[in-house]
N, C-alpha and C positions, 0 to 999 in steps of 0.2 A: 544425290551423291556427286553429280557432276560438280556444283555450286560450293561442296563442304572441299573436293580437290581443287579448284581453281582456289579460296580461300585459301586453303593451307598453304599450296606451292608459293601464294604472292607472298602469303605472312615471313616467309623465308629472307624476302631481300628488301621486304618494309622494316623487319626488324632490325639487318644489321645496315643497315642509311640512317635509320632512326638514332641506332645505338652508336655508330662511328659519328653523327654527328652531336653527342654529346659525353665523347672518351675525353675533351680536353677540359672538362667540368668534373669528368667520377668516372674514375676504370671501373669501378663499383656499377656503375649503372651500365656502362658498357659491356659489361661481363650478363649481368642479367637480360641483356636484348638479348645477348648472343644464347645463354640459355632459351630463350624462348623460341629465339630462329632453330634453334636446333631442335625443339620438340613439335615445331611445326615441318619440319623437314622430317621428322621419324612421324608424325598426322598424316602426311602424305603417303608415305610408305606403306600405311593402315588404308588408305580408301583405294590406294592402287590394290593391293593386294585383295582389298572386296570386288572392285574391279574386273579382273583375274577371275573368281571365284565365280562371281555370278557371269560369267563368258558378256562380261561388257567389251574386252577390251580382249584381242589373239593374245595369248596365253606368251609365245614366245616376246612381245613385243611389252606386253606388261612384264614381265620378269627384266628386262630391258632397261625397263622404265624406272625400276625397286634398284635395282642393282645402280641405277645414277644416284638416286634419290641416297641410300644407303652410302654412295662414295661422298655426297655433300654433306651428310651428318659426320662422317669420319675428319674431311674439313673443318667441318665446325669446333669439332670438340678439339682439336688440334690449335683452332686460333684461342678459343677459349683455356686450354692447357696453358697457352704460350702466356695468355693476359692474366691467369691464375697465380704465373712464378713472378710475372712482373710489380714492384712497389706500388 
């Protein structure tokens, strides 16, 4: 579990380096990192929250943890929003 949350969290800022470094080629392709940063940022929220459940992690500190992780998906879909209205 450990190994599937450190993946997920890094997948988060490999995606959008990945994706920002190919927005001046296809907003297209840059929109689809950002989708994926973004479902690996709600992945993370899923193994925190197993976490949590199986008492791996104090309960206040994992709630903590969801509730970051949840304000980075709300980012994301906000730059994602923003790259959707753009030509």
């Amino acid at each position: 579990m450990a190994d599937q949350l450190r993946r997920s969290s890094k997948s988060i800022c490999a995606n959008l380096v990945e994706g920002f470094a190919k927005q001046s080629h296809s907003a297209a392709e840059y929109r689809r990192y950002l989708t994926v940063a973004i479902g690996s940022s709600d992945e993370t929220q899923l193994w925190l929250r197993y976490c949590v459940d199986l008492d791996y992690v104090e309960e206040v500190v994992g709630r903590r943890w969801i509730a970051d992780y949840v304000e980075i998906s709300k980012m994301l879909q906000g730059l994602h929003a923003s790259w959707s209205r753009s030509p």
